[in-house]
DRENPA-934920 format. One record per residue (C-alpha): x, y negated, z; residue number from 1. Coordinates in Angstrom, 3 decimals. Layout:
N
+----------+----------+----------+-----+
!        u !        v !        w ! num !
+----------+----------+----------+-----+
!        X !        Y !        Z ! NUM !
...
+----------+----------+----------+-----+
END
This chain:
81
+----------+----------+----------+-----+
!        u !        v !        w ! num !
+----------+----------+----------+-----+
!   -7.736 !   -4.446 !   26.363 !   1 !
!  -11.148 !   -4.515 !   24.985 !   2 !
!  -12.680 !   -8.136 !   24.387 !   3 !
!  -16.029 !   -7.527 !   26.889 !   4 !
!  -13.592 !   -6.660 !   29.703 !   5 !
!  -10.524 !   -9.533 !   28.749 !   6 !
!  -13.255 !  -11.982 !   29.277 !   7 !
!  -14.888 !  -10.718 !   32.594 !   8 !
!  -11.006 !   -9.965 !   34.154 !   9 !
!  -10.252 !  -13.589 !   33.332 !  10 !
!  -13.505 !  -14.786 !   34.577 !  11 !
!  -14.172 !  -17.093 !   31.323 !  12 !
!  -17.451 !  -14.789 !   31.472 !  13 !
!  -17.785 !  -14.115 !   35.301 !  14 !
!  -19.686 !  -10.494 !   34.428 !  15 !
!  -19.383 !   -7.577 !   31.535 !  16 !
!  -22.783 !   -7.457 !   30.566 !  17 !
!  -23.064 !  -11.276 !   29.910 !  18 !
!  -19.928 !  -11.274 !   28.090 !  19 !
!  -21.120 !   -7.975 !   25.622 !  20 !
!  -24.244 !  -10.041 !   25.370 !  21 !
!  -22.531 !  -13.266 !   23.858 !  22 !
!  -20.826 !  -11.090 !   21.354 !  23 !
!  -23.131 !   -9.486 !   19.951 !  24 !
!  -25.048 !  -12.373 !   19.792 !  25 !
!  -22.389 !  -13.315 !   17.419 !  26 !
!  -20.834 !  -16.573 !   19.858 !  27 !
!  -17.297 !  -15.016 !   20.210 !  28 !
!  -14.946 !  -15.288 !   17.797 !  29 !
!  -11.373 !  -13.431 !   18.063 !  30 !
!   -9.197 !  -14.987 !   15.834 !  31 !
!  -11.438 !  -16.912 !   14.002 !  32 !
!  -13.805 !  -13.819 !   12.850 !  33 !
!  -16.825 !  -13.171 !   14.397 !  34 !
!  -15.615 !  -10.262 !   17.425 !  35 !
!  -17.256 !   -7.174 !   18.659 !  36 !
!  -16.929 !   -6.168 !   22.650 !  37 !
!  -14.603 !   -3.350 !   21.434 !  38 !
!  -12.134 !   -5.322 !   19.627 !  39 !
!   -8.228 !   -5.279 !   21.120 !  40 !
!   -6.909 !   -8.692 !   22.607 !  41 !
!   -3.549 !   -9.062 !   22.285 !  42 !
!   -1.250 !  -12.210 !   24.337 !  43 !
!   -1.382 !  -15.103 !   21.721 !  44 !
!   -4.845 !  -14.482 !   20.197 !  45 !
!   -7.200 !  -17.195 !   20.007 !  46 !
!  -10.341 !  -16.938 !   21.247 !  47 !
!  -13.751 !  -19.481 !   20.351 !  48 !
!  -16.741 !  -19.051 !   22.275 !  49 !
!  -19.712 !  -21.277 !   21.744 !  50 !
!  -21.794 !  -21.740 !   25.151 !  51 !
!  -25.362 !  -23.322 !   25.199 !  52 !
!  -23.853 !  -27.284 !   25.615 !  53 !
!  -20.304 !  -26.151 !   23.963 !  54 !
!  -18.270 !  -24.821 !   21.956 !  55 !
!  -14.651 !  -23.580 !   23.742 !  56 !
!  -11.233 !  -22.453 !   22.404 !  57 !
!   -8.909 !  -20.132 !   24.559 !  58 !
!   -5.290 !  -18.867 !   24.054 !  59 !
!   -4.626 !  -15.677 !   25.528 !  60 !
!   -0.900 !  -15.647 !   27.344 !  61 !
!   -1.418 !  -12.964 !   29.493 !  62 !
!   -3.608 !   -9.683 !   30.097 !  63 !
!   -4.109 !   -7.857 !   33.156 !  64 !
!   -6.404 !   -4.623 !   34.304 !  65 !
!   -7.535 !   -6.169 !   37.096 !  66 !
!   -6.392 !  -10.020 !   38.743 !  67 !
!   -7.872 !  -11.838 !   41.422 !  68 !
!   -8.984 !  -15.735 !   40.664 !  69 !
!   -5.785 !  -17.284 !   40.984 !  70 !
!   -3.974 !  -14.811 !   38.571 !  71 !
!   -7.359 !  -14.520 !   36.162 !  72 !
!   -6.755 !  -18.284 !   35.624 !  73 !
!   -3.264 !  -17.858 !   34.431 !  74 !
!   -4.278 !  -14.880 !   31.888 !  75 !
!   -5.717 !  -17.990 !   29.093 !  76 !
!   -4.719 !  -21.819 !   28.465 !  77 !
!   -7.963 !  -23.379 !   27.306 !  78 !
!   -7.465 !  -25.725 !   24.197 !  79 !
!   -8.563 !  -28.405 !   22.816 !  80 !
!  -10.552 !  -28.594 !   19.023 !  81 !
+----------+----------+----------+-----+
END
């Protein structure tokens, strides 16, 4: 699944456009690189994303097409830096 839409399924960016935005703006990083909205998530990636008061560190453990809030919430595990 494409990075833009992992983060709007999971609601860690609640919509698409905001999410592209923040990545090309340079404030995702996949892995510890800097991302682009078309790069591939895949379960145990790491994902950073620095937001205007913080910065915040994801692990992917589960992707879905579409979930609804209670399943979008079990798609990461947020972590601690």
């Amino acid at each position: 699944m494409r990075l833009d839409k992992y983060l709007k399924v999971s609601r860690i960016i609640k919509r698409r456009v905001i999410a592209k935005e923040y990545i090309d703006r340079g404030l995702v990083k996949l892995n510890g690189k800097i991302a682009k909205a078309s790069s591939l998530v895949n379960i145990d990636d790491t994902l950073e994303i620095a937001f205007k008061n913080e910065t915040s560190y994801y692990k992917i453990i589960n992707i879905f097409e579409s979930a609804t809030e209670e399943k979008a919430k079990t798609m990461y595990q947020k972590e601690e830096k």
